[in-house]
BALOBA-1460 file (C-alpha; in Angstrom, 3 decimals):
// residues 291
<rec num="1" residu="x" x="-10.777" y="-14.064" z="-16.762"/>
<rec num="2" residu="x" x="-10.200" y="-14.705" z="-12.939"/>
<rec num="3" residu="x" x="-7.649" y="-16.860" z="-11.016"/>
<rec num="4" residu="x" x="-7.528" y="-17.721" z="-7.214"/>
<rec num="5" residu="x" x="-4.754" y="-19.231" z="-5.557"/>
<rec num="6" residu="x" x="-5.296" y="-20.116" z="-2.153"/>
<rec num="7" residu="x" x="-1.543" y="-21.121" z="-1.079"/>
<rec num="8" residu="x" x="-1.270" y="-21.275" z="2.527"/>
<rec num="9" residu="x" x="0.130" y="-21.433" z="5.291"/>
<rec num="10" residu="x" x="0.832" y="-24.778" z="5.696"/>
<rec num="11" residu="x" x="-0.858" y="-26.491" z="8.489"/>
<rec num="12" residu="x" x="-3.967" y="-24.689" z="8.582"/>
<rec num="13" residu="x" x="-6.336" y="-25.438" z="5.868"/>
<rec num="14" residu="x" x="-5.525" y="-29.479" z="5.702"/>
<rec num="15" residu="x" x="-7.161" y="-29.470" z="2.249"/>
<rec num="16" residu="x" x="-10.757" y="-28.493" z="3.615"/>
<rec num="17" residu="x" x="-10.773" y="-25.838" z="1.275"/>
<rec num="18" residu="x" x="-10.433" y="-28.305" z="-2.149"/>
<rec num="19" residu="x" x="-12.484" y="-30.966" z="-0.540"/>
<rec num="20" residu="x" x="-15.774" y="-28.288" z="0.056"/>
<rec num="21" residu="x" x="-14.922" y="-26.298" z="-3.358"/>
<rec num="22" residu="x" x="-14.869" y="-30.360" z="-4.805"/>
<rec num="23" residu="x" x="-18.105" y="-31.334" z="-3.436"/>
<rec num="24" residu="x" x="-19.706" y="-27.718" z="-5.486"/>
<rec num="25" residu="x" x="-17.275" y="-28.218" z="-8.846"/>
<rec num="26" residu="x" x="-20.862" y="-28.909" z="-11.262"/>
<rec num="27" residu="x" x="-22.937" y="-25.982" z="-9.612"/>
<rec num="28" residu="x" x="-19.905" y="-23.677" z="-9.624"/>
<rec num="29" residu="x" x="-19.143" y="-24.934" z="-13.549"/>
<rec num="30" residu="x" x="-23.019" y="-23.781" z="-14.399"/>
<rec num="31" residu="x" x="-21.592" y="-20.348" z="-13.114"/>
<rec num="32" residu="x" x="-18.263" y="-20.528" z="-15.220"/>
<rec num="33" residu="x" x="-16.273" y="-21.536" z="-11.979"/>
<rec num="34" residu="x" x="-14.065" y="-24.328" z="-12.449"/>
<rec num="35" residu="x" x="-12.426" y="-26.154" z="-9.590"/>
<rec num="36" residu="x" x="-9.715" y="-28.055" z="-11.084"/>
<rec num="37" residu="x" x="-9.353" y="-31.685" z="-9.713"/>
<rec num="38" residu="x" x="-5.764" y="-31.513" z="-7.056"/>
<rec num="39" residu="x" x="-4.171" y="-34.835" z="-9.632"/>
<rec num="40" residu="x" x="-4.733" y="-32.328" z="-12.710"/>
<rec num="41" residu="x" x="-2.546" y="-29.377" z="-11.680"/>
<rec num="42" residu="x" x="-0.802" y="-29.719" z="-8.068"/>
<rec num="43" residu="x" x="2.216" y="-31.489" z="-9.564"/>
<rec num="44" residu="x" x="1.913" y="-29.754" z="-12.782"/>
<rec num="45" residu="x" x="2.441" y="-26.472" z="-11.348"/>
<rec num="46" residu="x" x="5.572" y="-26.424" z="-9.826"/>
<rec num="47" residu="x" x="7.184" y="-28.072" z="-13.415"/>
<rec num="48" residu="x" x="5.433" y="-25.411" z="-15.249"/>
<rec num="49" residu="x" x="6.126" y="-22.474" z="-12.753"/>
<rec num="50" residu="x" x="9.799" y="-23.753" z="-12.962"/>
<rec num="51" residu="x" x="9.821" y="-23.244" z="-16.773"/>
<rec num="52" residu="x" x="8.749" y="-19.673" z="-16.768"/>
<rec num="53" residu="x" x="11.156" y="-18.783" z="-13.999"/>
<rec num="54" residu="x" x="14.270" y="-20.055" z="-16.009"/>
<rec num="55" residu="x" x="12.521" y="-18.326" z="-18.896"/>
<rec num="56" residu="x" x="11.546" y="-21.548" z="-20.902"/>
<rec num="57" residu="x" x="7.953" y="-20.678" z="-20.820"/>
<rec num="58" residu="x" x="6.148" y="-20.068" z="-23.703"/>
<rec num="59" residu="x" x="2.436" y="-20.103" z="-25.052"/>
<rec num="60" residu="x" x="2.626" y="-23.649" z="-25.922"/>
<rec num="61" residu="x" x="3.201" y="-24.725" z="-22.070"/>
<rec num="62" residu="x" x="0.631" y="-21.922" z="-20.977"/>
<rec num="63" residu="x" x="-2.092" y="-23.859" z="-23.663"/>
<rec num="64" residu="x" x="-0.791" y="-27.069" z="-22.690"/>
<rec num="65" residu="x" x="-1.390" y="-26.702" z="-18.776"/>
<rec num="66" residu="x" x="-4.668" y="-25.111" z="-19.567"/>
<rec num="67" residu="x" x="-5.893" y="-28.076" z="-21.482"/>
<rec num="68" residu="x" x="-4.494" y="-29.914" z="-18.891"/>
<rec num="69" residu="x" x="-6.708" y="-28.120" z="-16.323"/>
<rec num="70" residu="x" x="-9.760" y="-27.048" z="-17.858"/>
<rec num="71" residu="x" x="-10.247" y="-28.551" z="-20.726"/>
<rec num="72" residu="x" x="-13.242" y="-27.620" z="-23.270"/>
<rec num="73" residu="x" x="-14.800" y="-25.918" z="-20.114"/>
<rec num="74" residu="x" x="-16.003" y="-22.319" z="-20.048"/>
<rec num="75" residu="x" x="-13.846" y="-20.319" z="-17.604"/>
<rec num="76" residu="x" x="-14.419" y="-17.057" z="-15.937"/>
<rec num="77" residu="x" x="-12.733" y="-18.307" z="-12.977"/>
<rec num="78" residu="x" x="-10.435" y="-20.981" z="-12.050"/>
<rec num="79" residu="x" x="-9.076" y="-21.856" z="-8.450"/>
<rec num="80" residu="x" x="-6.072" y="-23.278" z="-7.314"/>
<rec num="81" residu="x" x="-5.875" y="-24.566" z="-4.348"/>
<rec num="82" residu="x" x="-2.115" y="-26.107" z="-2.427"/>
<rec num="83" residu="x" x="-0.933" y="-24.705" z="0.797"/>
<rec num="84" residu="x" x="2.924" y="-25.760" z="-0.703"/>
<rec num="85" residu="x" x="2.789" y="-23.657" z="-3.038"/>
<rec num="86" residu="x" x="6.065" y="-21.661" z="-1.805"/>
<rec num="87" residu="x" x="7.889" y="-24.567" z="-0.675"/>
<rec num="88" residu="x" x="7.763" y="-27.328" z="1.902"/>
<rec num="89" residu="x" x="6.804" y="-26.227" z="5.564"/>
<rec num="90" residu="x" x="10.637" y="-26.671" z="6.469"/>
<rec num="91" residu="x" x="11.351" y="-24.039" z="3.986"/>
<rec num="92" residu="x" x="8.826" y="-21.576" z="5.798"/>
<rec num="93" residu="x" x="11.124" y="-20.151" z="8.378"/>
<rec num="94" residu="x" x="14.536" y="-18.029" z="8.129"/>
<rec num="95" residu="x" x="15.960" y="-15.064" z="8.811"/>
<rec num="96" residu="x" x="13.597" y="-14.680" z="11.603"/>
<rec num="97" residu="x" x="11.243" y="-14.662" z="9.115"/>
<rec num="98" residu="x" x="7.762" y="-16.995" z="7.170"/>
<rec num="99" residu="x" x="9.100" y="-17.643" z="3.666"/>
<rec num="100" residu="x" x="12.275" y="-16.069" z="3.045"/>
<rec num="101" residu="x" x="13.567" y="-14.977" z="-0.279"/>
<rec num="102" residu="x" x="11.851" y="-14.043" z="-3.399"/>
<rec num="103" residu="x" x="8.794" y="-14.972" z="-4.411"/>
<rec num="104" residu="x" x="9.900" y="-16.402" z="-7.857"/>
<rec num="105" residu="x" x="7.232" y="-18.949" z="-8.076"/>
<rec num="106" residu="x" x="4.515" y="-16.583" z="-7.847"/>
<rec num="107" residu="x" x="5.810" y="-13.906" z="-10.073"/>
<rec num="108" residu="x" x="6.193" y="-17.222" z="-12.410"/>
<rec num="109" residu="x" x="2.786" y="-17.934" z="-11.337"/>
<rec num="110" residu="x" x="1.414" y="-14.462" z="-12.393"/>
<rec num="111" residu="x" x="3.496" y="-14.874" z="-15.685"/>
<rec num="112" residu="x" x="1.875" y="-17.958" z="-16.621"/>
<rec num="113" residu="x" x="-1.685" y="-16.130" z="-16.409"/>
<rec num="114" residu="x" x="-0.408" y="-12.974" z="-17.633"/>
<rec num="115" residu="x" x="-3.715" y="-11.126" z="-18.683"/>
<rec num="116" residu="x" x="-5.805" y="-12.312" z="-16.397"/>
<rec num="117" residu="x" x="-7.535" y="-10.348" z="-12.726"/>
<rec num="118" residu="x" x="-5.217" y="-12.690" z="-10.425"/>
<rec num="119" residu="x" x="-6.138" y="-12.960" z="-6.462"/>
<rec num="120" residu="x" x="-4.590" y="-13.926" z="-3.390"/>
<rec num="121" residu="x" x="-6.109" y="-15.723" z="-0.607"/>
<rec num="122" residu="x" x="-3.736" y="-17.005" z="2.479"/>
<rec num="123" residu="x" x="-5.090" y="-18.122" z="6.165"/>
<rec num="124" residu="x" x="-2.256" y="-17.226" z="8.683"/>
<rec num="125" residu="x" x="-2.475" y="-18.803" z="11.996"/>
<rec num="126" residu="x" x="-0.635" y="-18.325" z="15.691"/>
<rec num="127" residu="x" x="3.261" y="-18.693" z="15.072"/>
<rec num="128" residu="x" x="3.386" y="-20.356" z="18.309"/>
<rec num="129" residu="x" x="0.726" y="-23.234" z="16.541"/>
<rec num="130" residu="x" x="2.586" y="-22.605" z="13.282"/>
<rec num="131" residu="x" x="6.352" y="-23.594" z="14.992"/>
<rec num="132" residu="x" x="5.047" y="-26.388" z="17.045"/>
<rec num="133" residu="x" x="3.377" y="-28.125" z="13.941"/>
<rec num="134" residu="x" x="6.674" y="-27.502" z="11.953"/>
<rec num="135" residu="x" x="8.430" y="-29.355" z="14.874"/>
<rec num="136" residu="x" x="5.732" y="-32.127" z="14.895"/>
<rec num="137" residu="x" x="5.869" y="-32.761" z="11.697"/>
<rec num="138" residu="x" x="10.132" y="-33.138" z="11.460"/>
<rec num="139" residu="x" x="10.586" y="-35.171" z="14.901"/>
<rec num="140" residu="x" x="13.788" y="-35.800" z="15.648"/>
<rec num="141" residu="x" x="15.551" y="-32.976" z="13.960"/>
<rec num="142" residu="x" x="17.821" y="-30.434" z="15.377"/>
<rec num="143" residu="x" x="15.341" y="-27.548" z="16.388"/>
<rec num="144" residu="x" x="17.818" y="-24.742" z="15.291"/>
<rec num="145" residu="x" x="18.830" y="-26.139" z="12.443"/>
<rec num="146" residu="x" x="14.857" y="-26.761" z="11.085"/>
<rec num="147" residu="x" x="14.508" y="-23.122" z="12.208"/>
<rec num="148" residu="x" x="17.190" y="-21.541" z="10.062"/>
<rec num="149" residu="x" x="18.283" y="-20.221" z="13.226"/>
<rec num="150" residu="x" x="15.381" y="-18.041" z="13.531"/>
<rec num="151" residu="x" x="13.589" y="-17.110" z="16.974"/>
<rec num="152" residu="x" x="10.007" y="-17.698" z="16.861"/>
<rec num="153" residu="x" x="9.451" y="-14.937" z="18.999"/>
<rec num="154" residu="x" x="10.294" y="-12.508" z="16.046"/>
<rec num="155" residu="x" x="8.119" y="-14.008" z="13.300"/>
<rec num="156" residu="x" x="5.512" y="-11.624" z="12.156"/>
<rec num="157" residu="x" x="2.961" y="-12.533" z="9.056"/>
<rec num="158" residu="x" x="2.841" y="-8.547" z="8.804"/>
<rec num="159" residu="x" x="6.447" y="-9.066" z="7.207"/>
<rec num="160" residu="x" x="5.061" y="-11.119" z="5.193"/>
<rec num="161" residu="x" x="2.646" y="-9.236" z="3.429"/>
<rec num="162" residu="x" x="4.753" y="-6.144" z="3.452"/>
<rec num="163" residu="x" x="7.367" y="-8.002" z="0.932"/>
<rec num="164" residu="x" x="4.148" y="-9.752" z="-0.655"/>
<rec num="165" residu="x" x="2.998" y="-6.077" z="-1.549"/>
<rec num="166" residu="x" x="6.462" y="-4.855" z="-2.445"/>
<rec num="167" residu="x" x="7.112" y="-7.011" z="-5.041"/>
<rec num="168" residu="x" x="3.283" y="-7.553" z="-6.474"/>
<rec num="169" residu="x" x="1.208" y="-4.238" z="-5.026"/>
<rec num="170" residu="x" x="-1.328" y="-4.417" z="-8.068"/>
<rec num="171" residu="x" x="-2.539" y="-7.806" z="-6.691"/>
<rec num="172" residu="x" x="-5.350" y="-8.088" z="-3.987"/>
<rec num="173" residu="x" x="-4.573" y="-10.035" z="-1.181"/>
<rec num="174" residu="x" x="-7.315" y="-11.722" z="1.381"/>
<rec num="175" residu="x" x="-6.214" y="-13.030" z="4.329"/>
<rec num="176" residu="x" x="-7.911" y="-14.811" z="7.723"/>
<rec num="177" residu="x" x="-6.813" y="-16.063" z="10.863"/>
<rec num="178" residu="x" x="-6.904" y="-20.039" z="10.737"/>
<rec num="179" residu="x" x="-8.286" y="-19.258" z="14.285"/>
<rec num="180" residu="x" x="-11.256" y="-18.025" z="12.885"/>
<rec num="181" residu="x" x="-11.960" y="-20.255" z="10.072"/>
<rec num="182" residu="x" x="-14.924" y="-22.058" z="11.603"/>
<rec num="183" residu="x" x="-16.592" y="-19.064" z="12.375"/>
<rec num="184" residu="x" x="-16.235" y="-17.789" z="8.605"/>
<rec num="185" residu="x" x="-15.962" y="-20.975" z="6.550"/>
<rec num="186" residu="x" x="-18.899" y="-20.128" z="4.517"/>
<rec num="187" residu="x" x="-17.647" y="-16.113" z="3.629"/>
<rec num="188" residu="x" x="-14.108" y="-18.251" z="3.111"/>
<rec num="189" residu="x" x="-15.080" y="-20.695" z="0.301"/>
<rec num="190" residu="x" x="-17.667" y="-17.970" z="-0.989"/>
<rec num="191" residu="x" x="-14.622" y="-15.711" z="-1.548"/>
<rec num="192" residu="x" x="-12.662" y="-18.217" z="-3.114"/>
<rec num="193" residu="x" x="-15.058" y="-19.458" z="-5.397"/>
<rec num="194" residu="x" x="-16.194" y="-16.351" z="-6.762"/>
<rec num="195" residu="x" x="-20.127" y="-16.559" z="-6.014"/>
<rec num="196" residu="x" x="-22.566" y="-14.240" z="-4.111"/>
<rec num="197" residu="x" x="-24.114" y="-14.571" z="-0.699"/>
<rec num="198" residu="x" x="-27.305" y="-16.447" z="-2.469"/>
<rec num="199" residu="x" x="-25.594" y="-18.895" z="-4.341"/>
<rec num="200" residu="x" x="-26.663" y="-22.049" z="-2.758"/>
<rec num="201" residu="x" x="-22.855" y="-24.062" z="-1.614"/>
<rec num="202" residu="x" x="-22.698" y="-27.708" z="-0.123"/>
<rec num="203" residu="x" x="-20.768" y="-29.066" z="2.378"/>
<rec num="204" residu="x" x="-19.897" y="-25.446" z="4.132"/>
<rec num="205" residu="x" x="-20.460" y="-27.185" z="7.387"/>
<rec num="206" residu="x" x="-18.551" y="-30.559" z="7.108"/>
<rec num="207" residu="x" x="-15.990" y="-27.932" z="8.913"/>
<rec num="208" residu="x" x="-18.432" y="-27.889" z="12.025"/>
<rec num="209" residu="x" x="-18.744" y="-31.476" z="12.171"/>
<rec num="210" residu="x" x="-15.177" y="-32.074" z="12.934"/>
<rec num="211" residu="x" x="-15.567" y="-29.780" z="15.756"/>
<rec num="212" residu="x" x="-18.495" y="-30.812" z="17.932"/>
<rec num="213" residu="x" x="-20.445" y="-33.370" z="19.066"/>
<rec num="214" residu="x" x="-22.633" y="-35.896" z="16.940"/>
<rec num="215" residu="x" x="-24.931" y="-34.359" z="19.010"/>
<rec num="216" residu="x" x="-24.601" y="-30.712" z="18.901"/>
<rec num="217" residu="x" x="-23.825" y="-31.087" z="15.358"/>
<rec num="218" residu="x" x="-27.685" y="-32.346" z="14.266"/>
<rec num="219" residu="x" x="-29.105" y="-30.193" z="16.479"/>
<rec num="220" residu="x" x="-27.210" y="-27.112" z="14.584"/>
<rec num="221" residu="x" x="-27.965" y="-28.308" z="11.275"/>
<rec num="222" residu="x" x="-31.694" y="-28.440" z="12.296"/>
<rec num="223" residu="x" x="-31.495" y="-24.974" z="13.692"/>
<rec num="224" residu="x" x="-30.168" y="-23.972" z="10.416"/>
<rec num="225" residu="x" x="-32.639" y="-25.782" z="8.038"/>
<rec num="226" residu="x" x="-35.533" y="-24.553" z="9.914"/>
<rec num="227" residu="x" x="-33.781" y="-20.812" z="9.346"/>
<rec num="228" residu="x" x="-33.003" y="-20.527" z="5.849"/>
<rec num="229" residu="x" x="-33.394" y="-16.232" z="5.680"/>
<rec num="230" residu="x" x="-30.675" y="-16.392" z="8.317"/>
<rec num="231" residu="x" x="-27.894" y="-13.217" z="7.403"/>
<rec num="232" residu="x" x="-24.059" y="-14.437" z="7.324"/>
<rec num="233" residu="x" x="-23.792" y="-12.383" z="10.530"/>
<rec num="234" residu="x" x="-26.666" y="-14.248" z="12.335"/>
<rec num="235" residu="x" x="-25.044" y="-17.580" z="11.082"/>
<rec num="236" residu="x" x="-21.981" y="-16.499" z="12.291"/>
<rec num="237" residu="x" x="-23.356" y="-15.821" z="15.833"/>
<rec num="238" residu="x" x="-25.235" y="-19.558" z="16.077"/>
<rec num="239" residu="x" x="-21.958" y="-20.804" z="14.571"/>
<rec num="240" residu="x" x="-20.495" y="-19.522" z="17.961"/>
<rec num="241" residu="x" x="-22.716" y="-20.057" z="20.271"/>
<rec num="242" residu="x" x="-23.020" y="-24.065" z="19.282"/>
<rec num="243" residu="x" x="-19.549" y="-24.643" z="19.231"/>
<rec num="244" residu="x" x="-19.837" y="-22.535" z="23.085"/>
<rec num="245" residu="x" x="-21.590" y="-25.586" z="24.013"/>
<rec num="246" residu="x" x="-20.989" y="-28.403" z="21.959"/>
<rec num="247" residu="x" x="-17.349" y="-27.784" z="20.804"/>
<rec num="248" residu="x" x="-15.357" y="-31.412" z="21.230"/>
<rec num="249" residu="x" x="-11.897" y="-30.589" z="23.411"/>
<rec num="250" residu="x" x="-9.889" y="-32.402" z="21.573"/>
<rec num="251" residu="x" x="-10.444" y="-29.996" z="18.783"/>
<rec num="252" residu="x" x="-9.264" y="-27.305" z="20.388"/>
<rec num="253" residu="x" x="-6.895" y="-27.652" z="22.530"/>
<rec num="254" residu="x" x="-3.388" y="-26.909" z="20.828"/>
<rec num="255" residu="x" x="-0.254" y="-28.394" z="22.930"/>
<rec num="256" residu="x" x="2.062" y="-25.924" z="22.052"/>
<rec num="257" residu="x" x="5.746" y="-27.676" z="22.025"/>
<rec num="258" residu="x" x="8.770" y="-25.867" z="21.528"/>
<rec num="259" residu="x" x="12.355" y="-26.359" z="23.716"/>
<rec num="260" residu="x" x="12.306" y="-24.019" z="26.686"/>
<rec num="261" residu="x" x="8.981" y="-22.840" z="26.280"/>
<rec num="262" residu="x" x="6.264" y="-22.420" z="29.308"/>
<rec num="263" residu="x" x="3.036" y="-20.579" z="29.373"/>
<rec num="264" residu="x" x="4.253" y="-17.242" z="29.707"/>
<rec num="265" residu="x" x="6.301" y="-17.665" z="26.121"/>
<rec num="266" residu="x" x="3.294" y="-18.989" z="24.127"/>
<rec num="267" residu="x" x="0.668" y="-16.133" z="26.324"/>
<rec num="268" residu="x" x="3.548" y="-13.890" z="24.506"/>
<rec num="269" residu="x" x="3.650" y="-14.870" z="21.186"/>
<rec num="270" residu="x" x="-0.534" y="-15.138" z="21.283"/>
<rec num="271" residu="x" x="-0.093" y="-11.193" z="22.005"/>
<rec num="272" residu="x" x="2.304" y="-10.592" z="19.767"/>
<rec num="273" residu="x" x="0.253" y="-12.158" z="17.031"/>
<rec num="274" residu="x" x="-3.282" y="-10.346" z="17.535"/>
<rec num="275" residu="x" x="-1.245" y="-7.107" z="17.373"/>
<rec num="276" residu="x" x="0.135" y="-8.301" z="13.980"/>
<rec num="277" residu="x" x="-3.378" y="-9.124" z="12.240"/>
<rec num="278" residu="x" x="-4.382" y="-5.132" z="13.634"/>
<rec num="279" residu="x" x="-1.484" y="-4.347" z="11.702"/>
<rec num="280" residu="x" x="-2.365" y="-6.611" z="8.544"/>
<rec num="281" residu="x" x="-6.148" y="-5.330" z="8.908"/>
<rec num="282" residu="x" x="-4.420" y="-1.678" z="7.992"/>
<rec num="283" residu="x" x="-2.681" y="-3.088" z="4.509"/>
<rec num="284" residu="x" x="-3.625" y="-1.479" z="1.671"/>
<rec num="285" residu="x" x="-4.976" y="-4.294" z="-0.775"/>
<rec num="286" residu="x" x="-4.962" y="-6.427" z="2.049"/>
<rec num="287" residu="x" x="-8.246" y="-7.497" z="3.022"/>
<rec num="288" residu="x" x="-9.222" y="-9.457" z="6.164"/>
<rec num="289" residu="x" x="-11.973" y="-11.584" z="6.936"/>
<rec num="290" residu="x" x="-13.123" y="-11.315" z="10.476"/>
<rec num="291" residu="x" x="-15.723" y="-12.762" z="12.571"/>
């Protein structure tokens, strides 16, 4: 059997990811997918996970959250889906670091399923976008203190996935930039889910429609209709060229906040960044989507 856990980063899927897998969860069944509903295990799992890290786990609790999830369903895949998995965002950064520590819930995690072909997916995004939401989100607090004392200019996801690897290097990860996600939405929740490039999914662009105009938006979805041999590169390349002209600014535009920062600082981080997915894109059992 197959699990997926999609668990992060915070602040870059906003539950897109559940809602579009959510909207498939009777075709994807027929295939021996199941898409647990959020209520049914996002609670759940961090009691359970907490039981097998203090070493109270046992078959019983492993049977009893799988009731609890699937049911009388036939599984060959299940997906979880929470981008807290690790901990609240204000736990994300310290020691000049994303997510600090060890990774005790997901070896619990991994524990729980023991047996089964476990994956990874995470969507990383621009630390500068990343720090500015944390700060957004926690208004009013002391900025060093939410920090952990870190410098944001030092945060690297590469670091990440280098301790990810360390401590679970039999387990494939796939990653993609949060950047890119409208570009790739369809390979994304293919991945996830499990299903090959035919396998007819719903709701793929509901991503799109948040992004441009009422307009532009029935105009691609005609263009795609009348195109249904289209390739997932050709997509990709009307995907782009659409939101090139009918892309909604507000959607965009990212007002990077952070004490002390101008231009310069965020143009910095930005390069910093791209230079860290190059690195992540040379992982072993790392694999990124791209564009």
């Amino acid at each position: 059997m197959q699990v997926a856990l999609h668990f992060g980063a915070p602040y870059t899927d906003e539950n897109r990811l559940q809602l579009c897998l959510g909207k498939n969860r009777e075709a994807l069944a027929e295939q021996g997918t199941i898409i647990p509903r959020p209520s049914s295990y996002r609670k759940q799992i961090k009691q359970v996970t907490n039981r097998f890290k203090d070493g109270t786990g046992d078959d019983a609790l492993r049977m009893q959250f799988w009731d609890e999830v699937v049911g009388d369903q036939h599984a060959e895949r299940v997906v979880f889906s929470t981008d807290t998995f690790l901990g609240v965002p204000r736990l994300a950064i310290g020691g000049d670091t994303f997510f600090p520590g060890q990774f005790n819930r997901l070896s619990a995690f991994l524990n729980m399923f023991d047996g089964a072909e476990v994956e990874l997916f995470y969507a990383i995004c621009n630390p500068a976008n990343f720090v500015s939401s944390l700060l957004m989100g926690h208004k009013g607090e002391d900025v060093d203190t939410l920090l952990n004392h870190s410098d944001p200019m030092t945060l690297r996801w590469s670091e990440f996935f280098e301790r990810l690897q360390e401590n679970f290097p039999n387990v494939p990860v796939t990653v993609w930039c949060n950047e890119d996600s409208p570009l790739i939405w369809d390979e994304i929740v293919r991945e996830v889910s499990g299903v090959d490039p035919l396998f007819n999914l719903t709701g793929t662009s509901d991503f799109l429609k948040e992004l441009m105009s009422a307009e532009g938006f029935e105009r691609f979805t005609d263009f795609i209709k009348q195109r249904p041999g289209m390739s997932a590169i050709q997509k990709r390349r009307v995907v782009a060229a659409f939101l090139e002209k009918f892309v909604k600014d507000e959607a965009i535009e990212t007002e990077v906040t952070y004490p002390g920062w101008t231009d310069a600082h965020v143009d910095q981080v930005t390069e910093l960044y791209d230079e860290d997915v190059y690195l992540i894109q040379s992982m072993p059992n790392v694999r990124l989507l791209t564009p």
